[in-house]
C-alpha positions in Angstrom: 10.2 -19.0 0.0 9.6 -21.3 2.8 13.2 -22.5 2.7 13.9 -19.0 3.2 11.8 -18.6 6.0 13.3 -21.4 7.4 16.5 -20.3 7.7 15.6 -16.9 8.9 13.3 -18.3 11.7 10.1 -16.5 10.0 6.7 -18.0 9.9 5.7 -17.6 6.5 1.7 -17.5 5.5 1.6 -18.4 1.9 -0.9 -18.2 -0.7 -0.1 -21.8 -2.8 -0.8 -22.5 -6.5 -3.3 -25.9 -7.3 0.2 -27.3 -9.1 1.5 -30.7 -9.0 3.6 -30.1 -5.9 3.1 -33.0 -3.7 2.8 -33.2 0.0 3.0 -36.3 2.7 -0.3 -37.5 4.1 0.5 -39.6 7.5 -2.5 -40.7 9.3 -3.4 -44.0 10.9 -4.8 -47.3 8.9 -5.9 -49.9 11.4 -3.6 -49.1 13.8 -0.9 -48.4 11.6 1.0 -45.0 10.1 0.1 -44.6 6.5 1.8 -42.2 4.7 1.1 -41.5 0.8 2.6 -38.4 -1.3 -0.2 -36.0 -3.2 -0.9 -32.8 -4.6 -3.0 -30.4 -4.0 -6.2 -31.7 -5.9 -5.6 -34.9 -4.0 -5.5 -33.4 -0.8 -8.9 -32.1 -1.3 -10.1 -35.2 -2.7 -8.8 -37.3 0.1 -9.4 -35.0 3.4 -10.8 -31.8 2.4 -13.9 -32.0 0.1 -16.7 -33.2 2.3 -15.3 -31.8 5.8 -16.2 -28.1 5.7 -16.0 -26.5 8.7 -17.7 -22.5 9.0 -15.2 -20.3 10.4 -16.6 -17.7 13.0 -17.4 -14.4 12.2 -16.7 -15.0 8.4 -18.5 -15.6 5.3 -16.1 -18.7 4.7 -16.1 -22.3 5.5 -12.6 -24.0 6.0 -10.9 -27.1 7.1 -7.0 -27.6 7.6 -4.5 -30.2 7.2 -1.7 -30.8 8.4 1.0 -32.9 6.1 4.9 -32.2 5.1 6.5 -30.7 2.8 9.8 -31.3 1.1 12.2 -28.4 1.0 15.0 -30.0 -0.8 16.7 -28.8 -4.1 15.7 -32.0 -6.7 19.1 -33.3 -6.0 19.7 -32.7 -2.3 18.7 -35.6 0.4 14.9 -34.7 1.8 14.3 -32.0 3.8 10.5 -32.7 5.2 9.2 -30.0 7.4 5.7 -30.0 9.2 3.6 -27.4 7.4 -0.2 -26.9 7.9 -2.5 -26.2 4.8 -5.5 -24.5 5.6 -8.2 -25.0 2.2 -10.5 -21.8 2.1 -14.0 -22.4 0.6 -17.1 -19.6 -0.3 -19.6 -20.5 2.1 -22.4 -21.4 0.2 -25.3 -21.0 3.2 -26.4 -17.8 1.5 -24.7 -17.5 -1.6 -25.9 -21.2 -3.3 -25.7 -19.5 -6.7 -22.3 -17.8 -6.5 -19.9 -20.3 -5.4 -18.8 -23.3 -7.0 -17.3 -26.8 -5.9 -14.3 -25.2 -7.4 -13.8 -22.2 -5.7 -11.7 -22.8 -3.2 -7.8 -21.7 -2.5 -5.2 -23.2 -0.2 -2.8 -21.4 2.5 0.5 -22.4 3.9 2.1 -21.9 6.8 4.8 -23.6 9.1 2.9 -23.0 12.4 1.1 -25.6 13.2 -0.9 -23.6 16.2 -2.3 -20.8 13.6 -6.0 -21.0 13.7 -8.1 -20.0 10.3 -9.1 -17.3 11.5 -5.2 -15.9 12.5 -3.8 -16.9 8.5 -6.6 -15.4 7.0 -6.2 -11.8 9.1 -2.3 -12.0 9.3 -2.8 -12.7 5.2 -5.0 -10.0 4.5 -2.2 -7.6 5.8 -0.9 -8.3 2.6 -3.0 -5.8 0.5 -2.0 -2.8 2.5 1.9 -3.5 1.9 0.9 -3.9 -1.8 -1.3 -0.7 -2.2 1.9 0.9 -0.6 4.1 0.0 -3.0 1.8 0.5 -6.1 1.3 3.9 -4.7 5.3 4.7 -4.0 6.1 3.7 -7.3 3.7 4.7 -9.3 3.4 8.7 -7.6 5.7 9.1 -4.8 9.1 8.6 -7.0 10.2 5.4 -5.6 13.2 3.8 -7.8 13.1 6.6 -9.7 16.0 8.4 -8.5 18.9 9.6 -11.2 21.9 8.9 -8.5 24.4 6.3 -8.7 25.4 6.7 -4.8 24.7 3.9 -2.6 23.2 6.8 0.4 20.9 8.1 -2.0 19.2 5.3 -2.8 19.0 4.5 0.9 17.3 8.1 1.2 15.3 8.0 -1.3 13.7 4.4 0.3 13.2 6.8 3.8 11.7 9.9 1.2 9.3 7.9 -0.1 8.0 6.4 3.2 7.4 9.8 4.5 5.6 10.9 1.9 3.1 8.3 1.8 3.0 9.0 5.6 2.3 12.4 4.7 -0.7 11.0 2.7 -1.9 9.1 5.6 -1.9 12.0 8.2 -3.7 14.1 5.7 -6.4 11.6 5.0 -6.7 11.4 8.5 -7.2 14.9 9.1 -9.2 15.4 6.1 -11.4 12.2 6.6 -11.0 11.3 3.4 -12.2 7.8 1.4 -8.7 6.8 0.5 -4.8 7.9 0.2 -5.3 8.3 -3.9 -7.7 11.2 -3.3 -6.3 13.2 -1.4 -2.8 12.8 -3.1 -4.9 13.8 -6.2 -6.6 16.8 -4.3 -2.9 18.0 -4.0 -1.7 17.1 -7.2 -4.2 19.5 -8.4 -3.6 22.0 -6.6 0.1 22.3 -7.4 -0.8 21.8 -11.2 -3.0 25.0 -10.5 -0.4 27.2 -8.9 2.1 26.1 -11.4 0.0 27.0 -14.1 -1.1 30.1 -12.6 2.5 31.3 -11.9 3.3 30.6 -15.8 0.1 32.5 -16.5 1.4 35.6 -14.1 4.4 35.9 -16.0 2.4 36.6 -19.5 0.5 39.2 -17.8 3.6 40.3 -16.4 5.0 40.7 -19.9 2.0 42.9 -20.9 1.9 45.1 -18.2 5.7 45.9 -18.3 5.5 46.5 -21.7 2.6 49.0 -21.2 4.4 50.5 -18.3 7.6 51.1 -20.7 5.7 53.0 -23.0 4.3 55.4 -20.5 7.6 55.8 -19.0 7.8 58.9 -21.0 4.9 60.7 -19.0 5.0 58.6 -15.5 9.2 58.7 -15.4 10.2 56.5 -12.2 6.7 56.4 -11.5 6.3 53.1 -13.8 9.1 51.2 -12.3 7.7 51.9 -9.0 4.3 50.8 -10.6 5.7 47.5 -11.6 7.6 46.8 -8.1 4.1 47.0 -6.5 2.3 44.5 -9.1 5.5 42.4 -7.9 5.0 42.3 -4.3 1.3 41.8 -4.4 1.3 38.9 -6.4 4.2 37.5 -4.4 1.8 37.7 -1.4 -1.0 36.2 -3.2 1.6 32.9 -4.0 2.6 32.9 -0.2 -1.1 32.7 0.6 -2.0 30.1 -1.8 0.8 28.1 -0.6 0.3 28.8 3.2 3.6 30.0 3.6 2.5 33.5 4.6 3.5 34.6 8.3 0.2 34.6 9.4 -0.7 31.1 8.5 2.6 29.7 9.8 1.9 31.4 13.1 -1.6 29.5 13.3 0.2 26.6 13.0 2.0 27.2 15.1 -0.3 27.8 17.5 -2.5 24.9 19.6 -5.9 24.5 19.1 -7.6 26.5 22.4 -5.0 29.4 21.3 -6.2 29.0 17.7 -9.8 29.5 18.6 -9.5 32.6 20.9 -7.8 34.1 18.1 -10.3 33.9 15.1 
């Protein structure tokens, strides 16, 4: 990934794993440049474990180092870019019995200028744009479309993101906790009118059938009868849906012209 982002000209902010990768250490040895090859664990052995620095305005403690990193393939010649790692660490001033010497992670990035407090905000960016693509693929039908053709999937990508924009501008307007709820809130809802438009059409059955047998006494009467039912519970679907002109019109409508009208 950060060969990638080399080649791109991103700046990449990486969580790393505590592996065996190894990293080179330069600093100065009696007025010479020392430079020695380590991993992770080493790193914080050597420069990290008793330098603790508090980070303003956060409940963390951090210190950064700044080494190089090879990008080569295992058989290419070595590609060593400047990368800084920035080792992330609990504070313990109020919280003693919670956090261990252990419990620390390490970030990476190849700007060398990023303070601790800019990778751990830019980072944290990272939850949203994973909530948002649990969400679109779990509910909002993302990769889930049954078309071979190149445009669809390409509109299906821009479907999906106005849905969950859809979400967002009701949660907004609803000042709701989260996106889940109110997608839930209308998930009900349409499970409701769906069920109560299956339901409608068993009373329907009834009530025809009734009306057939009384044709013989009501004549055209019963057709006319069952033509009313029709229209009536049509409304009350328009209603529940808000598709009904009066509702549409109040939309349609600003706020101050809303008002004088109610």
């Amino acid at each position: 990934m950060t060969r990638l982002t080399q080649e791109t000209s991103v700046v990449p902010i990486l969580r790393m794993k505590k592996n065996k990768m190894k990293y080179r250490l330069s600093e100065y040895v009696q007025g010479e440049m020392v430079s020695k090859e380590l991993h992770i664990h080493g790193l914080y052995k050597d420069s990290v474990r008793k330098g603790w620095v508090p980070i303003h305005g956060q409940k963390y403690q951090a210190k950064t180092v700044d080494v190089e990193l090879n990008l080569a393939e295992p058989k290419d010649p070595e590609q060593w870019v400047k990368v800084r790692l920035l080792f992330v660490h609990g504070n313990t001033e109020n919280t003693k019995a919670t956090v261990g010497k252990h419990d620390w992670a390490v970030f990476l990035t190849t700007e060398l200028a990023l303070s601790p407090n800019t990778i751990l905000e830019t980072y944290s960016l990272r939850w949203a744009i994973e909530v948002y693509f649990k969400e679109a693929k779990q509910h909002l039908g993302f990769l889930k479309e049954q078309s071979n053709h190149y445009a669809a999937y390409v509109a299906f990508i821009y479907l999906t993101a106005i849905r969950f924009c859809l979400l967002v501008i009701a949660k907004q307007m609803q000042c709701a906790v989260n996106i889940s709820t109110v997608r839930q809130s209308l998930c009900s809802n349409s499970a409701d009118i769906c069920f109560a438009g299956k339901l409608w059409q068993d009373f329907r059955a009834v009530i025809s059938g009734a009306l057939d047998s009384l044709k013989a006494v009501l004549g055209d009467v019963a057709a006319l009868v069952m033509e009313t039912i029709d229209a009536h519970i049509e409304c009350l679907f328009l209603q529940v849906l808000q598709l009904d002109p009066k509702t549409l019109r109040l939309e349609a409508m600003d706020d101050k012209d809303r008002c004088l009208l109610c």
